[in-house]
DONU-167354 format. One record per residue (C-alpha): residue in one letter; x, y, z. Coordinates in steps of 0.5 Angstrom, whole numbers, padded with zeros to 4 digits, always signed. Layout:
AXYZ
...
This chain:
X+0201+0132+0259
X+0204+0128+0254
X+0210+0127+0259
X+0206+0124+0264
X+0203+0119+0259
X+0209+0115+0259
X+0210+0111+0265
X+0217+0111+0266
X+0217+0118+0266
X+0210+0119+0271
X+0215+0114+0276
X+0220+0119+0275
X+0216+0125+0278
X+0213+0120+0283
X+0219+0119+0287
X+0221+0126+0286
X+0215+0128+0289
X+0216+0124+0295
X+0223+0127+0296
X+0220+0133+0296
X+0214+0131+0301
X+0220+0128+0307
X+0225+0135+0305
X+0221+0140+0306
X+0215+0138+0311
X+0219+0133+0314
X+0216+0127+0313
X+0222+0122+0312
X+0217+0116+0311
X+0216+0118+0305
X+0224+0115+0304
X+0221+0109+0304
X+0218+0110+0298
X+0224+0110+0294
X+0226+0103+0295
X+0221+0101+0289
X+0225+0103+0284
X+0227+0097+0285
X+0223+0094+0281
X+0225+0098+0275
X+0231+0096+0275
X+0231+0089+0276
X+0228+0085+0271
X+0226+0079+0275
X+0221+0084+0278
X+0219+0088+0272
X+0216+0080+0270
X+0213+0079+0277
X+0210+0086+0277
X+0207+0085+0269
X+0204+0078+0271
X+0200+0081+0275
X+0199+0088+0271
X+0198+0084+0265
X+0191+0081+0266
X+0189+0087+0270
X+0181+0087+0267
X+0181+0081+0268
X+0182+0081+0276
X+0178+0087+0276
X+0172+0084+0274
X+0173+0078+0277
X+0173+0082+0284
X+0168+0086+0283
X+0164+0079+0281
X+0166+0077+0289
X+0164+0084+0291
X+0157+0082+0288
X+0157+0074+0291
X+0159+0077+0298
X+0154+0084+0297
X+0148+0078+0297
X+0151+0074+0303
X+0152+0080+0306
X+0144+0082+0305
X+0142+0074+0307
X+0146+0075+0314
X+0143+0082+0315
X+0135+0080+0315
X+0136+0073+0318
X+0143+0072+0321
X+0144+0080+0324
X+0144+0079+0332
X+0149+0073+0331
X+0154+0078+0327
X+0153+0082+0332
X+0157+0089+0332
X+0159+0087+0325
X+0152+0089+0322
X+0148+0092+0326
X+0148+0099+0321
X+0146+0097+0314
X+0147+0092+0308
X+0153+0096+0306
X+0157+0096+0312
X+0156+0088+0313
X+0158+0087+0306
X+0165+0092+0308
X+0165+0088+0314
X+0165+0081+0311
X+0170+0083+0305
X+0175+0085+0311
X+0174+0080+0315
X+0173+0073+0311
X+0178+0076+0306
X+0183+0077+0312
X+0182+0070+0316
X+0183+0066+0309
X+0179+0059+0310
X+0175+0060+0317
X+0171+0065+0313
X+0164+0067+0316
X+0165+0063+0322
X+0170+0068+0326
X+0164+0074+0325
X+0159+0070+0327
X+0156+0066+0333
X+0158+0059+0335
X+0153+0054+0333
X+0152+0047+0335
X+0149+0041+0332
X+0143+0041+0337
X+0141+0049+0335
X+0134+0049+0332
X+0139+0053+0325
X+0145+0049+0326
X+0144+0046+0317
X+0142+0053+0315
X+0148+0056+0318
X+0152+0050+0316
X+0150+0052+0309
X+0151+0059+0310
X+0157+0059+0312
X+0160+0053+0307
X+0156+0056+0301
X+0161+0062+0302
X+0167+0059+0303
X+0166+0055+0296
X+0164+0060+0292
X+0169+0066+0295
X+0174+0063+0298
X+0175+0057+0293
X+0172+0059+0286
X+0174+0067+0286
X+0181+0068+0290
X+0183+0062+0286
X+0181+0063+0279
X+0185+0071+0282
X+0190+0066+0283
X+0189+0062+0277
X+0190+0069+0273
X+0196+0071+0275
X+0199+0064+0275
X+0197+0064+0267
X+0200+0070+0266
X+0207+0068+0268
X+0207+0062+0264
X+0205+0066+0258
X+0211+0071+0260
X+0215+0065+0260
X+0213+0062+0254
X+0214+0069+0250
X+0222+0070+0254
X+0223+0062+0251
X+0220+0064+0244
X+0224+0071+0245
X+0231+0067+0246
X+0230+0061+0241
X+0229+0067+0236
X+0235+0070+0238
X+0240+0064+0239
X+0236+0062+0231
X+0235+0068+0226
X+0239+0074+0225
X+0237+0080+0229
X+0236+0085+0224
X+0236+0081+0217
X+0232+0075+0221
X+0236+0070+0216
X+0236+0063+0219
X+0243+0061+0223
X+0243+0055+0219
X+0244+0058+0213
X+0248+0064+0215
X+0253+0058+0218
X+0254+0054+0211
X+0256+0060+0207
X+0261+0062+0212
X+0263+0055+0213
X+0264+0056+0205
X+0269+0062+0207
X+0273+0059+0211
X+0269+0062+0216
X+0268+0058+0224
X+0264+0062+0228
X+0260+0064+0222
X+0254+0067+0226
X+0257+0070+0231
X+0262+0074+0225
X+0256+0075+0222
X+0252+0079+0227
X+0258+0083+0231
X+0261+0084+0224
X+0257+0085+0218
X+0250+0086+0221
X+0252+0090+0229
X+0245+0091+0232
X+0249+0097+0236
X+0251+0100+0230
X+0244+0100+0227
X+0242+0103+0234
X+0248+0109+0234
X+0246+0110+0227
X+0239+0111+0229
X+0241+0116+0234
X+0244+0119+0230
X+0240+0121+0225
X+0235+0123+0231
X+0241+0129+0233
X+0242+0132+0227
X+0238+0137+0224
X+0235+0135+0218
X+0236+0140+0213
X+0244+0137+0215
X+0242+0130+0213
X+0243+0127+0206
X+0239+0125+0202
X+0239+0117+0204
X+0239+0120+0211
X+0233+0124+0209
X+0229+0117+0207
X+0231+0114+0213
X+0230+0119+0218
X+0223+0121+0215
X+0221+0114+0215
X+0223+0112+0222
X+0218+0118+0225
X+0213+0115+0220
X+0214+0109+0223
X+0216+0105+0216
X+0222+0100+0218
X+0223+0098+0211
X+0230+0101+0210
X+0232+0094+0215
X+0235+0090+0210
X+0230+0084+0213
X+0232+0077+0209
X+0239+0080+0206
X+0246+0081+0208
X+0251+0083+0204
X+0256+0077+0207
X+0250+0073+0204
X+0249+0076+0198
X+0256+0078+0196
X+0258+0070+0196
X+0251+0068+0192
X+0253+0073+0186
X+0261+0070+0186
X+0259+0063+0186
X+0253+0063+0183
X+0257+0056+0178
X+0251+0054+0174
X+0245+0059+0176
X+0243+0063+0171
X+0246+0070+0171
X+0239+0073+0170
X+0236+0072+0177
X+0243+0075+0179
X+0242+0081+0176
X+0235+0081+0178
X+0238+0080+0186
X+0243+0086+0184
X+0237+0090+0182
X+0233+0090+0187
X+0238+0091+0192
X+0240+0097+0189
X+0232+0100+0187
X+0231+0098+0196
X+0237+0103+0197
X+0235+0108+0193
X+0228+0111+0191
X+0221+0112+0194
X+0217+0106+0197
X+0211+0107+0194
X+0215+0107+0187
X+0217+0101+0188
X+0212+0097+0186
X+0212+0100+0179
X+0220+0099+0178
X+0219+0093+0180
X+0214+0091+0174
X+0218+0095+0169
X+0224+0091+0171
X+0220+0084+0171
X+0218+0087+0163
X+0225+0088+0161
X+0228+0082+0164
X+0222+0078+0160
X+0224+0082+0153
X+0231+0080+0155
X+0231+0072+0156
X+0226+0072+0150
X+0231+0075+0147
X+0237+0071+0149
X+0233+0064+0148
X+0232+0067+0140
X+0240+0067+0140
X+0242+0062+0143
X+0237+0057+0138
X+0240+0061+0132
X+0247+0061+0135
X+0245+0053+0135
X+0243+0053+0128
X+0248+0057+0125
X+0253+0053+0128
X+0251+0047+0125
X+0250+0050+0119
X+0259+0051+0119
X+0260+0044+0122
X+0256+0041+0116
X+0258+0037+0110
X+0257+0039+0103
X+0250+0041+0107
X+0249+0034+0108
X+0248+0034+0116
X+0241+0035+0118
X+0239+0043+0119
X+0234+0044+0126
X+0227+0044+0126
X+0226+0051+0127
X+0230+0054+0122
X+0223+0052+0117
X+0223+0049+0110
X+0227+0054+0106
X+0233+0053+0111
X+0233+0046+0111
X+0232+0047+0102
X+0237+0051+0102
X+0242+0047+0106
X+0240+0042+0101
X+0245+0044+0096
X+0253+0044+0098
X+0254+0052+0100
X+0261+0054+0100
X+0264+0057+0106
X+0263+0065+0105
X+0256+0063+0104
X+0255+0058+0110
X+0259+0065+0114
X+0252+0070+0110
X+0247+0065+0112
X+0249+0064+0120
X+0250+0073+0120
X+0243+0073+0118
X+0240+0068+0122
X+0244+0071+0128
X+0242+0078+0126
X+0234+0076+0125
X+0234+0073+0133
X+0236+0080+0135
């Protein structure tokens, strides 16, 4: 029963079924058949197949609106038009209706009037048949095969409209990583690299590489996997796709880290760190390693802020004349007292140790 909720497989053991009717009971029509498979193969027919599958619900209650519309003329026709439908209605309300639904249907335009009677504008019901006939070609064979038309008709722009959004994302971003082109191009302009996209996805991020290595991870055993295969395999039959380095590539990366030029080096490190963290750990420890890492990284750059103020100090401290030069403001008032009087060399050297090892 799984297997046959799978459509593919289902039309498999379809056509199966035919061949087996027309070998074995000898009925060779059922051959004929087997040239749908046409349309699996093709995918200009898949489309035209899936613009009519896709609205299914809604042309089904928009035929069974018509059914309805055509139910009640039929009705109207059996109690006052019956002798001029003839054979058409002489049954019951429900063989008129068959017979109307096959017959308006099948002569388009002309409608009731190939069913009934012929009448003259001189007949005592010529304008109640005039409206009869004109009212059910209005309303069935105008409003509801043209809105079934309709339906199909936006179907297909819709399924148009999401190939064009399909292949502009395709020719724009990165297939597994969806990083923009426009950045990935720049940064291989800057290695020296011409067709940097093109590099990027047939070298760096292989679509197929990624789909081999799914497959196999899906042929091997788990008690045979690693422990990263392990994650991974795991969270593709859990559905989690966060293994997908989306919005990083190490082409990327790699060259942002090398030539970061005056970026500071804690963003960097951050960089570092959660590319690493992603790679190894659970998922749903992330969150607290990633606020563990924004504690530390907080502590650090305090840290280094002190420093580099003191370094300052302590630097101004060596540079000056005989303690003339003006001290920082944030040494306070019994540094700037100190520097006040003319210190030697030795004891400008203590005083910046101290400052330095009272920032740390």
């Amino acid at each position: 029963l799984l297997l046959l909720q799978d459509a593919y497989i289902s039309w498999r053991i379809a056509l199966l079924c035919f061949c087996g009717g027309a070998l074995f009971w000898s009925h060779f029509w059922l051959f004929s058949f087997l040239m749908l498979d046409f349309f699996c193969q093709n995918t200009l027919l898949q489309t035209n197949v899936k613009a009519v599958t896709a609205p299914f619900r809604s042309l089904t209650m928009t035929f069974l609106g018509a059914v309805i519309v055509t139910f009640c003329y039929a009705s109207i026709g059996f109690h006052w038009y019956r002798p001029e439908f003839g054979d058409y209605c002489n049954h019951n309300v429900m063989t008129c209706t068959a017979n109307i639904l096959y017959q308006g249907t099948r002569n388009g335009i002309i409608g009731l009037s190939s069913m009934m009677s012929s009448v003259m504008p001189g007949n005592e019901d010529w304008p109640a048949r005039v409206m009869f006939d004109i009212s059910y070609f209005i309303v069935y064979g105008i409003f509801c095969l043209n809105t079934i038309v309709g339906l199909i008709v936006d179907s297909f722009g819709a399924l148009r409209h999401e190939q064009i959004l399909r292949q502009r994302n395709m020719d724009t971003q990165s297939f597994i990583s969806c990083i923009e082109r426009k950045k990935i191009d720049t940064i291989a302009q800057a290695q020296g690299i011409s067709d940097g996209f093109a590099y990027h996805e047939s070298h760096k991020q292989n679509k197929w590489d990624y789909m081999a290595f799914i497959f196999y991870l899906c042929e091997t055993r788990l008690f045979d996997c690693t422990g990263p295969e392990r994650i991974i395999r795991l969270g593709i039959e859990e559905g989690d796709y966060k293994w997908i380095p989306l919005g990083h590539s190490m082409m990327l990366e790699t060259y942002l880290d090398d030539n970061g030029g005056s970026d500071d080096a804690l963003p960097r490190i951050e960089r570092k760190i959660d590319r690493i963290g992603r790679g190894v750990g659970a998922a749903e420890d992330w969150d607290s390693h990633t606020l563990a890492i924004a504690d530390v990284t907080k502590f650090v750059r305090s840290r280094l802020d002190k420093l580099q103020s003191a370094v300052e100090s302590a630097w101004d401290l060596l540079r000056g004349e005989h303690g003339t030069r003006p001290s920082s403001p944030s040494l306070g008032g019994g540094a700037s007292a100190t520097l006040a009087r003319p210190m030697s060399p030795a004891r400008q050297m203590t005083m910046a140790t101290r400052m330095m090892t009272r920032a740390l």
